[in-house]
C-alpha positions in Angstrom: 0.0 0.0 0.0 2.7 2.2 0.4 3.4 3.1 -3.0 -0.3 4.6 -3.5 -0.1 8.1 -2.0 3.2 9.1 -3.7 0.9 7.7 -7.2 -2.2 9.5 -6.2 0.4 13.0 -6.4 2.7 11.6 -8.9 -0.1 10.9 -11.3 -0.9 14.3 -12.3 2.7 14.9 -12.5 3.6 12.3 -14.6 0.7 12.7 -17.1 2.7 16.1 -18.0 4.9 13.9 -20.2 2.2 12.6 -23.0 0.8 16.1 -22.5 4.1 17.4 -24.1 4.6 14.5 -26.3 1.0 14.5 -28.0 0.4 18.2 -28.6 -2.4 20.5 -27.7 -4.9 18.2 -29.7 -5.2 15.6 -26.9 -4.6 18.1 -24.3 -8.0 17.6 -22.8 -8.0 14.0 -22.9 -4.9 13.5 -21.0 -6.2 15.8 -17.8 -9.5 14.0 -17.8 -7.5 11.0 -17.6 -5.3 11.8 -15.5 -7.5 13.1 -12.6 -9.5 9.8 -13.3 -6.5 7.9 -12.5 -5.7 10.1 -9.7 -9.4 9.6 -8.6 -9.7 6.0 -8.9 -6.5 5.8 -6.6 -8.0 8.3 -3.5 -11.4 5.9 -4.2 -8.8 2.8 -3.5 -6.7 4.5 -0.6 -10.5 5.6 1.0 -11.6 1.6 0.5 -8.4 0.6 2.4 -8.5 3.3 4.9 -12.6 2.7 6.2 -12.4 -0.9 5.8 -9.3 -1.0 8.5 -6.9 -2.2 6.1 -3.6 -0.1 6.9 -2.6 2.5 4.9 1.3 2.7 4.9 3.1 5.9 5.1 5.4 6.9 2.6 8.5 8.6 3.3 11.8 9.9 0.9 14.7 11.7 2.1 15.2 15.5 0.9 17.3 17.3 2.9 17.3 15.2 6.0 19.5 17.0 7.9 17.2 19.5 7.9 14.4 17.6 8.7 12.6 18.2 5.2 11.5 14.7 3.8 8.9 14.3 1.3 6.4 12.5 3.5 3.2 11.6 2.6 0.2 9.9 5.0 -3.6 9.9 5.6 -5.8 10.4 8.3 -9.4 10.6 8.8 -9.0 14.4 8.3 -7.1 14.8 5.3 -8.8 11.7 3.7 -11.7 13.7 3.8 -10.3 16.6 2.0 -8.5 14.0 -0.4 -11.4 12.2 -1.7 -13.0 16.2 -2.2 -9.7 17.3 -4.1 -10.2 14.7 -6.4 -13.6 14.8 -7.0 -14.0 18.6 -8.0 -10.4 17.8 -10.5 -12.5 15.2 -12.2 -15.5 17.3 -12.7 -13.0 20.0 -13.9 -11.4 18.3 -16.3 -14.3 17.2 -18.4 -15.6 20.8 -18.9 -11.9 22.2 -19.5 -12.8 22.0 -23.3 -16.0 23.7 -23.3 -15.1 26.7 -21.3 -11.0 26.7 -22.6 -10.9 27.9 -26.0 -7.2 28.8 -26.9 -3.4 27.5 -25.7 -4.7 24.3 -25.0 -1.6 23.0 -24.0 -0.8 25.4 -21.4 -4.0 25.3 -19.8 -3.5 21.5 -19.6 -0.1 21.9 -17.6 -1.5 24.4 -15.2 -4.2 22.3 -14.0 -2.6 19.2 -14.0 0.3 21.3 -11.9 -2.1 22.3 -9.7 -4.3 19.0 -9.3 -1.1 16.9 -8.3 0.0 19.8 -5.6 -3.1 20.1 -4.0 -3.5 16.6 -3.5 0.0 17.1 -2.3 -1.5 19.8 0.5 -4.0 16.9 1.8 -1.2 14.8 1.7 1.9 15.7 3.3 3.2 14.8 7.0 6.0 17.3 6.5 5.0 21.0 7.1 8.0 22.5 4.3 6.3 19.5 1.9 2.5 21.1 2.7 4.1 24.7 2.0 5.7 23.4 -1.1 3.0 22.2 -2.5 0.5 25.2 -1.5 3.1 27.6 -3.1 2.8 25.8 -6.5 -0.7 25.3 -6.1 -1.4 29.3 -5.8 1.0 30.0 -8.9 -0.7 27.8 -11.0 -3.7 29.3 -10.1 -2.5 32.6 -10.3 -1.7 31.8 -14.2 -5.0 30.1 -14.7 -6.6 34.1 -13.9 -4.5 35.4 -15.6 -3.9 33.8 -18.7 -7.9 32.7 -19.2 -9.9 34.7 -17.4 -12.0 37.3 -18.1 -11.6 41.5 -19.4 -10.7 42.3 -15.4 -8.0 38.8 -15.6 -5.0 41.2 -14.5 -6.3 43.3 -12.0 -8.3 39.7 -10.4 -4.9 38.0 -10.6 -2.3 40.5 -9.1 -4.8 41.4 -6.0 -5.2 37.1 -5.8 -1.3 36.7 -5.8 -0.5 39.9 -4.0 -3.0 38.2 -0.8 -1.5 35.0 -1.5 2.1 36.4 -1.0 1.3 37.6 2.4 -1.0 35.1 2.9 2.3 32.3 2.2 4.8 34.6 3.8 3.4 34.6 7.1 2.7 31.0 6.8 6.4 30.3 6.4 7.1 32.3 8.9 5.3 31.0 11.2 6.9 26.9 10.3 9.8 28.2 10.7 8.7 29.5 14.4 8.1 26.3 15.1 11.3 24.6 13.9 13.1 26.5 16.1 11.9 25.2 19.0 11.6 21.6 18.2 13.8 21.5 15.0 11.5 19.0 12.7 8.7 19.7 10.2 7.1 16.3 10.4 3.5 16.5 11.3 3.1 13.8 13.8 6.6 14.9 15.7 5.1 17.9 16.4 1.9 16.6 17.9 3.9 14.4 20.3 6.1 17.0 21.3 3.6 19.6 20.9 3.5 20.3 25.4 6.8 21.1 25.2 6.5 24.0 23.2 7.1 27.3 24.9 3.8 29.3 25.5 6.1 31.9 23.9 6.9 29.8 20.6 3.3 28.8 20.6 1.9 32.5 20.7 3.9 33.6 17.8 3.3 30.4 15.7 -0.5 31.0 16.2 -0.6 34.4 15.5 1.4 34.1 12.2 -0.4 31.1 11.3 -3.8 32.0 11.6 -3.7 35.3 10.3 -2.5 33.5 7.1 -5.3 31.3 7.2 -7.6 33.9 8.0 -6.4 35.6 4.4 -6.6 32.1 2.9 -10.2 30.8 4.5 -11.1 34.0 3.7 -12.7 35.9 6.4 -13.6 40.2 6.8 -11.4 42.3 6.5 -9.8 40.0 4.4 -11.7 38.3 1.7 -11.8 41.2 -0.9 -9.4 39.2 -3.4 -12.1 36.1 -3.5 -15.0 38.4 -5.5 -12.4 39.9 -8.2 -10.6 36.5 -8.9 -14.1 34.6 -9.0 -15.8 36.9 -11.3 -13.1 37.1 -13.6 -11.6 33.4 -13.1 -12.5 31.0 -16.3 -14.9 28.4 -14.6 -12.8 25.6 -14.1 -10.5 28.1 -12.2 -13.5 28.9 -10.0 -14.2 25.2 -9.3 -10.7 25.1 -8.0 -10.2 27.9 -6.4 -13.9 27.5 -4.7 -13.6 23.7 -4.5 -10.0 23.4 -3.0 -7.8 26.6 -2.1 -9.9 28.1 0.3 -10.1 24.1 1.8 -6.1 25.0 2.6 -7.2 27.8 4.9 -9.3 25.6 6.3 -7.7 22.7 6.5 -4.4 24.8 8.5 -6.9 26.0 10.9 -7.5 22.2 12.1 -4.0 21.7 12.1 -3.2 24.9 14.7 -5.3 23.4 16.8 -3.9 19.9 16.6 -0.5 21.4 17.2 -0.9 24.4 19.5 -2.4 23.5 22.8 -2.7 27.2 23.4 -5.0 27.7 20.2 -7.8 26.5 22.4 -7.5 29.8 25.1 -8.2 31.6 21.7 -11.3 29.5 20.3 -13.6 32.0 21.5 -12.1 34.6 19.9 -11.7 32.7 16.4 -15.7 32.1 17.4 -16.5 35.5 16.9 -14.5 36.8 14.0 -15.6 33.4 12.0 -19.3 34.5 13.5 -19.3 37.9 12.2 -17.6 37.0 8.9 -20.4 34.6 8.0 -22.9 36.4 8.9 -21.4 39.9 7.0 -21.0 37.8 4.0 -24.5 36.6 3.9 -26.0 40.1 4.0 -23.8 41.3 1.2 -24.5 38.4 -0.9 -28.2 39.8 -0.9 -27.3 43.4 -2.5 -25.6 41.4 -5.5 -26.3 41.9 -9.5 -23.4 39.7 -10.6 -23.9 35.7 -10.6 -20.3 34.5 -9.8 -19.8 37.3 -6.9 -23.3 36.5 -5.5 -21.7 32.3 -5.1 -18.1 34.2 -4.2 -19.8 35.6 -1.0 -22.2 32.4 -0.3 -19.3 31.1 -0.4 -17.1 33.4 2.6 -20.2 32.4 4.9 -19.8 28.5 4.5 -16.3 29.3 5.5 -17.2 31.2 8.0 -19.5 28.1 9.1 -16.2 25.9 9.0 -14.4 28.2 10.6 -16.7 28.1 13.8 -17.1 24.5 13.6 -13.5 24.3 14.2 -13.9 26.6 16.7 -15.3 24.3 19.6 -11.9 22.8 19.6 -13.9 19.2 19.7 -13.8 16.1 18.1 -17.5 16.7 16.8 -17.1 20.5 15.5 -14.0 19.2 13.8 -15.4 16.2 11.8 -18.2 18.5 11.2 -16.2 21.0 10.0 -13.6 18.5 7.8 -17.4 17.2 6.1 -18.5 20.8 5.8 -15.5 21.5 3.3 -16.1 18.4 1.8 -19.5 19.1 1.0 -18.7 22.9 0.7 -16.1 21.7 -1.9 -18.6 19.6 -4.1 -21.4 22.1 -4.0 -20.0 25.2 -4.5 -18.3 23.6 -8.1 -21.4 23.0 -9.1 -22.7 26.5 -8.4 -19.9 27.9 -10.4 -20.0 25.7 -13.0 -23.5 26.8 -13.6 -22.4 30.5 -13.3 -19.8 29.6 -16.4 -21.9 28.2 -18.6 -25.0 30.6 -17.9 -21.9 32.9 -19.3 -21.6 31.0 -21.9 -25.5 30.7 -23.0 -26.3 34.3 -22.4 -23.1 36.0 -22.8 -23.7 37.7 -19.3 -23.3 37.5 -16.0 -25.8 40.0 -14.7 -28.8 38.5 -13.4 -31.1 40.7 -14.8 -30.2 40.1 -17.7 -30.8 36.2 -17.4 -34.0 34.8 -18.2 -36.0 31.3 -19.0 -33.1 29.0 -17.6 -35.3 26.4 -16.6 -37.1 26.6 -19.8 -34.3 26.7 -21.8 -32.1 24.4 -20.3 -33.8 22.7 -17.7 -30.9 19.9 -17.3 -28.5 22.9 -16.3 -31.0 24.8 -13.7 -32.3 21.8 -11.9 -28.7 21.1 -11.3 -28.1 24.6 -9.5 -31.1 24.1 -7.9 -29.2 20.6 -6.4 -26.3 22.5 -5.5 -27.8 25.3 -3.6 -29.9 22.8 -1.6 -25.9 20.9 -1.1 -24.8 24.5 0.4 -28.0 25.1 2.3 -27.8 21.8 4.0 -31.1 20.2 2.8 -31.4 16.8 4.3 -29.9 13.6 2.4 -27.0 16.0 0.9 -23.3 16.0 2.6 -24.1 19.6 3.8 -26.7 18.4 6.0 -24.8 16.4 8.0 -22.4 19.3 8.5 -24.4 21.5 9.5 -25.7 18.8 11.6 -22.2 18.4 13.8 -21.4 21.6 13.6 -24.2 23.5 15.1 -24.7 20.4 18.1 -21.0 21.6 19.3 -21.2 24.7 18.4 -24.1 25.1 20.9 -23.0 22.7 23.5 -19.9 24.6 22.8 -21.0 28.7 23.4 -24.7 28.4 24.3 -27.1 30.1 22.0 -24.4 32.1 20.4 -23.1 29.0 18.8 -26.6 28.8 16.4 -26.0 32.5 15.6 -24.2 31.4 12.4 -27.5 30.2 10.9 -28.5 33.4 10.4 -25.7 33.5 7.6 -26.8 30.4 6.1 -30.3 31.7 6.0 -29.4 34.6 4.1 -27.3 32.7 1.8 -30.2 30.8 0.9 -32.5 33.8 0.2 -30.1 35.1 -2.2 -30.3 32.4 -3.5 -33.7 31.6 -4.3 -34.1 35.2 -5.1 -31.5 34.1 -8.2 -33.2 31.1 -9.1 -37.1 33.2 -8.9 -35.7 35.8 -10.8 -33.4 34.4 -13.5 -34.4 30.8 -13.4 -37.8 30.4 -13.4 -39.0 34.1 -14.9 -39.7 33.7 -18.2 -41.6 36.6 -18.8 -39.0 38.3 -21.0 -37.4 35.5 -22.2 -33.9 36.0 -22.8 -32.7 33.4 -25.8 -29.2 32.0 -25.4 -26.2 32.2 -27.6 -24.6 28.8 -27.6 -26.2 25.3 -27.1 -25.4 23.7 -23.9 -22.8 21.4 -24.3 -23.3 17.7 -22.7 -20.0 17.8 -20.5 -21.5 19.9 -18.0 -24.3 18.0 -17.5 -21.7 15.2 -16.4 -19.9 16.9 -14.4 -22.6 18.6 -12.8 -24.4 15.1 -12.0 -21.2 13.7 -10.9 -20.9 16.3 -8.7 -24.5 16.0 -7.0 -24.6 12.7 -7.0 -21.0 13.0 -5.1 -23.1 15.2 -2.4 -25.9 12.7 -2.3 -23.7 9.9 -1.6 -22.1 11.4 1.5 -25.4 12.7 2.6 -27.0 9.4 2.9 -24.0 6.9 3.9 -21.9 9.7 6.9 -21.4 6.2 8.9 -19.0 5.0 5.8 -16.9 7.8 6.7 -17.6 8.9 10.6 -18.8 5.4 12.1 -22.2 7.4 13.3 
């Protein structure tokens, strides 16, 4: 078993070879495959994992007197997020060609770049591995904006990469705290070792390391880049960005906690500004016009739910908020991949200027209409069960406060419906598209619910409930 997780990063990696070989024409082909492969592999790996087989670690010397080895290893966390990463690459990849329309070949090199370093995040035991990989993940990214994106591309990209810098600066910053006082970057040496940290070392580390995440999640003040780069991103870019990054931020919150005993002095105030960040987010995502910025902010406020899931600083408010960005991950790439091809159909992104969807394309609207009730935590989807975990230790947690957050989530879905009443079902002034659906984004889109469905109805595959 050991040789599957380096595979499951490798693949993507390694697929970059008939991608140069082959030329642009079969550009396309060779991602889809790829992140099939790369699939198929987490789908094995999860098989092994919740049937109790063992899972082997996989371990290869870099610098090793430094203590940087590329270390790879799962755990019921990260598997999670590993089985999510690979989902929303899959769906990704077979709607690259419809919503890709020039430098093929680039385009395949950047995503497969970035699909093989953010399964690398989810991955890695070694913190200067996880920061490797995050680094190349936001480049790619970065490129993705700015090559493909839309007529604002530059201006999206440069605020995207400018957070990112900060946002990566004080995260290595903040590893580097921490190697000083117990000189290793592995993972699991730092959560046996993590008492004997100086409350000193372990004040600096947080503060670094959370205001990173904080940029990354992102929460107010900080989430101004996520609107720009998702309105102008191409749509696969949103799925990933939406689907994946913002699970890094995420994802580094759970491990401060893990690591840093004296995180949990601070939950209450992590409580509050993921509280208010939620619930700021869902009011502005009312006042929007745009389509893509109206799912950007919809999108802050599930983060915000996360974020105060992980807040509790308990076993249940964690594997609540690990499922919430895996559901969060699913949904939200449908939502956007709806946005882009609404794009696509009626040249706009305004939604007053969009009209008839379900009339028109009923295949496309009934699919939104399956990720919103994903995001909204409608029973029988993934986010149901979130919201589920999250909200019982939240409240056992901080009392009445800790329901506060639904108030977000409420206003989320008003926006919502308010979308799909206006644009979706209006046909009054029917607005007729100009380009015919293409059949790739029904499949992906199904794959995607069906993906939310399945973790909805079978949490006790993944949770033991």
């Amino acid at each position: 078993m050991d040789y599957i997780l380096p595979l499951i990063v490798l693949v993507p990696f390694m697929a970059l070879i008939p991608l140069m070989l082959l030329g642009k024409k079969h550009s396309y082909l060779i991602a889809v495959c790829a992140s099939i492969i790369s699939f198929l592999l987490v789908a094995y790996a999860a098989y092994s994992f919740y049937s109790g087989q063992v899972v082997g670690t996989f371990s290869h010397a870099f610098l090793p007197e430094f203590g940087v080895n590329f270390s790879l290893q799962v755990t019921p966390y990260s598997m999670l997020l590993l089985i999510m990463t690979s989902v929303v690459f899959v769906a990704a990849s077979m709607v690259g060609k419809y919503f890709i329309g020039s430098r093929d070949r680039l385009y395949g090199t950047l995503f497969l770049i970035a699909e093989g370093s953010s399964l690398g995040v989810f991955l890695s035991a070694n913190l200067a591995f996880l920061y490797i990989f995050w680094e190349i993940t936001e480049v790619m990214v970065f490129f993705i904006i700015f090559i493909y994106g839309g007529y604002n591309r530059r201006y999206a990209s440069i605020k995207f990469i400018l957070y990112s810098i900060v946002s990566s600066l004080l995260l290595l910053i903040g590893i580097m705290v921490l190697y000083s006082a117990i000189h290793t970057f592995n993972i699991d040496s730092i959560l046996a070792s993590r008492s004997s940290i100086s409350a000193a070392v372990q004040l600096a580390a947080l503060i670094l390391l959370s205001l990173s995440f904080l940029i990354k999640v992102p929460v107010f003040p900080f989430h101004t880049w996520l609107p720009d780069a998702h309105t102008e991103a191409p749509t696969t870019g949103s799925m990933v960005l939406a689907g994946v990054l913002l699970k890094f931020g995420g994802y580094g919150f759970l491990l401060i906690f893990l690591m840093l005993p004296i995180a949990a002095s601070f939950a209450p105030y992590f409580f509050l500004i993921f509280l208010f960040s939620a619930i700021y987010s869902g009011l502005v995502s009312v006042r929007q016009l745009n389509v893509k910025r109206l799912i950007a902010y919809t999108s802050i406020t599930d983060m915000g739910v996360v974020g105060v899931g992980l807040a509790t600083v308990s076993v249940f408010g964690y594997n609540g908020a690990v499922y919430a960005m895996l559901s969060h991950g699913m949904a939200i790439s449908v939502l956007f991949l709806i946005a882009g091809t609404l794009d696509e159909l009626y040249g706009t992104l305004e939604i007053s200027k969009i009209k008839g969807v379900v009339k028109s394309f009923p295949a496309i609207a009934y699919l939104f209409i399956g990720g919103v009730f994903a995001a909204l935590g409608i029973p029988l989807t993934s986010g149901f069960i979130a919201d589920l975990l999250i909200f019982i230790s939240s409240s056992a947690s901080f009392g009445a406060a800790g329901l506060l957050p639904l108030a977000g989530i409420f206003m989320i879905g008003m926006a919502m419906f308010w979308l799909i009443e206006r644009s979706f079902m209006n046909s009054s002034h029917e607005v007729l598209p100009y380009n015919s659906l293409d059949r790739s984004v029904v499949i992906a889109g199904v794959f995607l619910i069906a993906a939310t469905v399945v973790f909805g109805i079978v949490p006790s595959l993944f949770f033991g409930l």
